[in-house]
VEXDREN-2710 file (C-alpha; in Angstrom, 1 decimal):
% VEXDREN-2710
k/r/px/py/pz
1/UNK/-161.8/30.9/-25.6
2/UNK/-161.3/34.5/-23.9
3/UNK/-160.1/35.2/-21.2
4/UNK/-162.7/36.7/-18.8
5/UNK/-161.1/39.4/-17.9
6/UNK/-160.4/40.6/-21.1
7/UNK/-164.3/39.4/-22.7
8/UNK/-165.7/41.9/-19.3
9/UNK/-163.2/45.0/-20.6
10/UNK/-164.7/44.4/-24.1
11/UNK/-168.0/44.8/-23.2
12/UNK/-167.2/47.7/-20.8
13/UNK/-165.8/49.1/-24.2
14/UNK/-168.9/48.5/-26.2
15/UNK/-171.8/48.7/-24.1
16/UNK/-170.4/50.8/-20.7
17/UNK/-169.8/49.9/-17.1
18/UNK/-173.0/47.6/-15.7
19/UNK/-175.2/49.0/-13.4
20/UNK/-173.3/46.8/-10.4
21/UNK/-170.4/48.5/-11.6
22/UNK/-171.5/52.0/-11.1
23/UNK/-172.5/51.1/-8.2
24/UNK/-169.7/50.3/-6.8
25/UNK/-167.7/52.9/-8.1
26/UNK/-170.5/55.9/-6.9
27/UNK/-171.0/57.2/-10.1
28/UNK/-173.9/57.1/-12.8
29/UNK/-172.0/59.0/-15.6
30/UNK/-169.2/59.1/-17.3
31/UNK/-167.8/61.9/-14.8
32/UNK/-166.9/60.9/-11.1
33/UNK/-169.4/63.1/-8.5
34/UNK/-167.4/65.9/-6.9
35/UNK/-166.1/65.2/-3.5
36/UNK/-166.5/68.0/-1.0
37/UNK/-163.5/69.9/-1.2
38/UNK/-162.5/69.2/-4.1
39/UNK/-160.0/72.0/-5.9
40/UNK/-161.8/73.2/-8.6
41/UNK/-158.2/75.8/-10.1
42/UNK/-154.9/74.8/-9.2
43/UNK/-152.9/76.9/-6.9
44/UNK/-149.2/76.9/-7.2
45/UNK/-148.3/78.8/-4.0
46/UNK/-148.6/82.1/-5.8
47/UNK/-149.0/85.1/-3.3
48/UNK/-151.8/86.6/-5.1
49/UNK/-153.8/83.3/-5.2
50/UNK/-157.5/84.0/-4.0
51/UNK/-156.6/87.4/-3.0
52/UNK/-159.1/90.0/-4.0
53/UNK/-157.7/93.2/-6.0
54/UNK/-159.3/95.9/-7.0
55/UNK/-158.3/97.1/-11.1
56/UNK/-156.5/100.1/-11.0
57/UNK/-157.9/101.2/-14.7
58/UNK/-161.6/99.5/-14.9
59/UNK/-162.5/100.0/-11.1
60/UNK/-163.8/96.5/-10.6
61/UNK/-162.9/94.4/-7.7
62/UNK/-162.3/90.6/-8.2
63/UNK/-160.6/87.1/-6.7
64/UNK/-157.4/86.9/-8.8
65/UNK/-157.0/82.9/-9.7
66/UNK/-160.4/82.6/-9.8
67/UNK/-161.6/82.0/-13.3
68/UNK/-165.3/83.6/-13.6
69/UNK/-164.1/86.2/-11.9
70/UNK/-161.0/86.9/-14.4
71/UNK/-163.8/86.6/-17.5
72/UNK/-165.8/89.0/-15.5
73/UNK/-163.2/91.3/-15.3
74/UNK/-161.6/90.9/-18.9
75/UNK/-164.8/91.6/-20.2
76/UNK/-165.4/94.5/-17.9
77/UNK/-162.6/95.8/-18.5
78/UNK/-162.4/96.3/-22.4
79/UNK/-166.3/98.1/-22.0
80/UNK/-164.8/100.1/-19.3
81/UNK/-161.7/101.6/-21.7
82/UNK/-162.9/101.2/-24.8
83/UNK/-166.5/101.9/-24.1
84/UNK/-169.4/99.6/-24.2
85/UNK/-170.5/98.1/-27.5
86/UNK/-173.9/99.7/-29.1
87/UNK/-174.5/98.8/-32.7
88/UNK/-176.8/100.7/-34.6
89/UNK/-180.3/99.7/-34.6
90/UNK/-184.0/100.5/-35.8
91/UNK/-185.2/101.4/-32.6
92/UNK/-182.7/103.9/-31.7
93/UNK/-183.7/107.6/-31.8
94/UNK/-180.6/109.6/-33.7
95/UNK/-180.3/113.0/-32.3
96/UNK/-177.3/114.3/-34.7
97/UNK/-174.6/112.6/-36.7
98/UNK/-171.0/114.1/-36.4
99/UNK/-167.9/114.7/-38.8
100/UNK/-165.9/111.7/-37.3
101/UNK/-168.8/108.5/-38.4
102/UNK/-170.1/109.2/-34.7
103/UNK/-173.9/110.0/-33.5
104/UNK/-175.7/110.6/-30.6
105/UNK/-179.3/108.5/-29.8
106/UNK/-181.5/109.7/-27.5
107/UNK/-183.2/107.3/-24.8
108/UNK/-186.4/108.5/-23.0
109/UNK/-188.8/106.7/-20.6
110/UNK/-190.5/106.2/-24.0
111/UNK/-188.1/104.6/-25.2
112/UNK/-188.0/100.6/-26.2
113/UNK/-186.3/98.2/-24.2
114/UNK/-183.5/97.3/-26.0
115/UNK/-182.8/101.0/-26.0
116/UNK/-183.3/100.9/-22.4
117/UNK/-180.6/98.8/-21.6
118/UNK/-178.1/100.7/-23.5
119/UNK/-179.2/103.8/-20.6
120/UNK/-178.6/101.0/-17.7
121/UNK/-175.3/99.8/-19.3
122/UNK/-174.3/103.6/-19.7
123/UNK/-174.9/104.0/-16.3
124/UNK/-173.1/100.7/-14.9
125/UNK/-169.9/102.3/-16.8
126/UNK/-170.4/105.9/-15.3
127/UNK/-171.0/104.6/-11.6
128/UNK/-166.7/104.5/-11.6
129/UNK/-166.6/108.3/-11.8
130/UNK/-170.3/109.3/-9.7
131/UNK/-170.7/105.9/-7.8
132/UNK/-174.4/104.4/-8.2
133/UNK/-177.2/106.4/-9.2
134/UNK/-180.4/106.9/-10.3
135/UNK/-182.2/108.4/-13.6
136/UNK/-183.9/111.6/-12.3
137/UNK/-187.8/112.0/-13.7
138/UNK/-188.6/112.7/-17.1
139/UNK/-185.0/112.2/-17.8
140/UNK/-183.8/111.9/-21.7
141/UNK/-180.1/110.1/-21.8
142/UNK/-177.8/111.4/-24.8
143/UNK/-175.5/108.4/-26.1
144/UNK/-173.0/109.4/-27.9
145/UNK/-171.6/106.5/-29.7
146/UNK/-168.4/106.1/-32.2
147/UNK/-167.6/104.9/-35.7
148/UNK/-166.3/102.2/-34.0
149/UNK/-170.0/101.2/-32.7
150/UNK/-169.0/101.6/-28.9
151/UNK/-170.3/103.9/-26.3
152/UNK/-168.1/107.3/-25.9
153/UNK/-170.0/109.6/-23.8
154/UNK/-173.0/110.3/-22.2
155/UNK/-175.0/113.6/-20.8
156/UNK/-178.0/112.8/-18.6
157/UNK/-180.5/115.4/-18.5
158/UNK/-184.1/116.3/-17.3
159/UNK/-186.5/119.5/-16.7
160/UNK/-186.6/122.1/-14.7
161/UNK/-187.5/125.4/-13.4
162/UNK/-184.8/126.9/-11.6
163/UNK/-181.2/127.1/-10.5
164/UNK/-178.8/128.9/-8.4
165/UNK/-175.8/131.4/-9.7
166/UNK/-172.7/129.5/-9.0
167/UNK/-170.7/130.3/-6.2
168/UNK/-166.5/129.2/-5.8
169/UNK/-165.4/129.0/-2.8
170/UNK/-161.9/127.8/-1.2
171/UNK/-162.6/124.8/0.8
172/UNK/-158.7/125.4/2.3
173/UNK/-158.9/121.5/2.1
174/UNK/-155.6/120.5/-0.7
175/UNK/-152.9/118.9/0.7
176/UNK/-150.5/120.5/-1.4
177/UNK/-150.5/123.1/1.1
178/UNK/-152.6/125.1/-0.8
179/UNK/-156.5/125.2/-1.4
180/UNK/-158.8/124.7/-4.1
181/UNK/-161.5/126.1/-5.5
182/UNK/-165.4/124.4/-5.0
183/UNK/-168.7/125.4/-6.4
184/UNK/-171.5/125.7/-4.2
185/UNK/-175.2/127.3/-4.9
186/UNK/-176.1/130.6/-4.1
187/UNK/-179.1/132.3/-2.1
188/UNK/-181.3/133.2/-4.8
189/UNK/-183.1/130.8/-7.3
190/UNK/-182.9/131.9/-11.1
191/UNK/-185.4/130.3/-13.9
192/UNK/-183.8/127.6/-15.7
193/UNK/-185.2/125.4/-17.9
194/UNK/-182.8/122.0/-18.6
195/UNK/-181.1/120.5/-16.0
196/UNK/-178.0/118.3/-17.0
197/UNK/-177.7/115.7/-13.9
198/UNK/-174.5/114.0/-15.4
199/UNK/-171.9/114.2/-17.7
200/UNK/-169.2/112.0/-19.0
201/UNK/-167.5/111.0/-21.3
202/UNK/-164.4/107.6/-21.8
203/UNK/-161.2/108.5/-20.4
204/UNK/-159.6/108.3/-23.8
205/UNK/-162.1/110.4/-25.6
206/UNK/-161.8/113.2/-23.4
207/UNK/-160.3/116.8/-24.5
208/UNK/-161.3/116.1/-27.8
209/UNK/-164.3/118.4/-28.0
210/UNK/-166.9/115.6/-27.4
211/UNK/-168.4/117.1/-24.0
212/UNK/-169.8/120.3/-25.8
213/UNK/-171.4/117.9/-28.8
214/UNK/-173.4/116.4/-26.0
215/UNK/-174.1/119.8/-24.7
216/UNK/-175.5/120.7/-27.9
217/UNK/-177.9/117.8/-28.4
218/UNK/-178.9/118.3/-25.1
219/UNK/-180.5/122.1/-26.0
220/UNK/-181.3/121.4/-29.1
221/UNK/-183.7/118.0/-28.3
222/UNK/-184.6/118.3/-24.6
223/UNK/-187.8/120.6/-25.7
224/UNK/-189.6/119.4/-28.5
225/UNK/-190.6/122.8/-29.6
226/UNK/-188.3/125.0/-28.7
227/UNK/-184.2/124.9/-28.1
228/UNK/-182.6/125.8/-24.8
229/UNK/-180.8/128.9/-24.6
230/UNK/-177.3/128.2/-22.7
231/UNK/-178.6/130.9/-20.5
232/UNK/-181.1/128.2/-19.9
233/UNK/-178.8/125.4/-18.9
234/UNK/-178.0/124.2/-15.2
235/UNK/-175.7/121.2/-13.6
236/UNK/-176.2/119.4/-10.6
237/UNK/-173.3/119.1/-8.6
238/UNK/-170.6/119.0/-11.2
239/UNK/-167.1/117.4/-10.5
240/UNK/-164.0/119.4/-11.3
241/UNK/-163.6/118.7/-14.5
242/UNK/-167.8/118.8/-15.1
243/UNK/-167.3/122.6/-13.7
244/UNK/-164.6/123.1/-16.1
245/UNK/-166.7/121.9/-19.3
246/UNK/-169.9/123.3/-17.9
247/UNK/-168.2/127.0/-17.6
248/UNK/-166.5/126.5/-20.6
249/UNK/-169.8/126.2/-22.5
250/UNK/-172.1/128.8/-20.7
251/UNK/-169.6/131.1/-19.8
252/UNK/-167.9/131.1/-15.9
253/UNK/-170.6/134.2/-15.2
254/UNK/-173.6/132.2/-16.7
255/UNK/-172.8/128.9/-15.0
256/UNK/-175.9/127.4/-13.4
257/UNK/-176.5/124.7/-11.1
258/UNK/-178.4/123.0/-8.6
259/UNK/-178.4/120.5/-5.5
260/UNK/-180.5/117.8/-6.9
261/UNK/-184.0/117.7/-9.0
262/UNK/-186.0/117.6/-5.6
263/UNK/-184.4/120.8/-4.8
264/UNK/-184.8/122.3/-8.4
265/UNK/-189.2/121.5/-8.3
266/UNK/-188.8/122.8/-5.0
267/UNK/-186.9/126.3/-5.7
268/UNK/-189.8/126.6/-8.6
269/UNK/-192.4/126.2/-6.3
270/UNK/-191.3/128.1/-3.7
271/UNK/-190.3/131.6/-6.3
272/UNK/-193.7/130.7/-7.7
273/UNK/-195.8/131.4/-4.0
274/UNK/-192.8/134.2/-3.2
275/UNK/-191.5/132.1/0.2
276/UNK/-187.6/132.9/0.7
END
């Protein structure tokens, strides 16, 4: 004859704990309920435990020791320095193909949705450099996008009807004890007919001639039946190294640009009814 004992933790083997059992133990699974509190990571006494750091290469802040917070980041991370991945697809619009296995699609506000979401994923990776914003109207995004089927640049551009002759000015404002030039907009509105809101291209694709690519899809399939002169070519508000690209492409005497695409309609409108 068995002991009892041992016959109740054979049928606790076979068949489960009883229902008076799980009772008493406040469970109904095979997993005890969490208890308020509870420590869900362990924490060693490290200094950085819980503390929130901000990445110094992918620009995104997170709780260090927490762990959806270090997948976020790890996956945030490799799309932010090696570019986000984009493999090719039907529904993408090919603008050009280049020597290195590269091409750049277009996206439009035409365009499907899967396409879409490569512009808002572009756009999530160039907030680091321009901070948040938003697709101006009638916009047509250029992707460029490597052999390695991962996103490498982008130029953001839309229509317009006129600009201003750039203006550089010392703002006096470098703390090296010298100044620095900026580029404002001058007095008189000139036509224009393509306005390139944004720019950019990955960190480590830089200097390699990829800006000017972009540029060149840009004129050559903003206007379906025509191609935009450079002369016809404007930037909003470019950055330094936007100026630098931008004058390097059009010419430092030709260089264009604008205040925003409010502005731009509203410089047309106004040389259009001759108001100053």
């Amino acid at each position: 004859m068995k002991h009892p004992l041992l016959a109740a933790a054979a049928a606790n083997r076979l068949h489960g704990p009883t229902k008076k059992q799980r009772k008493a133990t406040g469970g109904g699974g095979s997993r005890p309920a969490a208890r308020a509190g509870m420590q869900l990571y362990l924490d060693f006494g490290q200094r950085s435990f819980g503390r929130q750091i901000t990445c110094p290469e992918c620009g995104l802040m997170y709780t260090e020791g927490e762990p959806n917070d270090e997948a976020g980041h790890r996956a945030h991370h490799e799309r932010a320095l090696r570019g986000a991945p984009m493999r090719e697809c039907e529904s993408e619009s090919v603008a050009c193909r280049l020597p290195d296995g590269s091409r750049i699609c277009v996206v439009d506000v035409a365009s499907a949705e899967p396409q879409l979401r490569r512009a808002r994923e572009a756009a999530t990776l160039m907030a680091r450099d321009f901070g948040e914003f938003e697709f101006p109207p009638d916009y047509r995004a250029f992707l460029a996008i490597g052999a390695d089927a991962r996103l490498r640049g982008v130029a953001v551009a839309h229509p317009i009807r006129s600009a201003h002759r750039a203006m550089r000015v010392s703002d006096g404002s470098s703390g090296g004890g010298g100044s620095r030039d900026v580029v404002r907009c001058g007095e008189e509105a000139v036509p224009a007919s393509c306005g390139v809101s944004h720019i950019w291209v990955l960190p480590a694709h830089r200097r390699r001639g990829l800006g000017s690519h972009l540029l060149d899809a840009v004129r050559r399939h903003m206007a379906l039946a025509f191609e935009v002169g450079r002369e016809g070519l404007a930037f909003c508000q470019p950055t330094e190294a936007g100026c630098a690209l931008a004058a390097s492409y059009v010419g430092e005497e030709r260089l264009l640009v604008y205040a925003s695409a409010e502005d731009a309609s509203r410089d047309a409108s106004d040389s259009a009814t001759g108001k100053t």
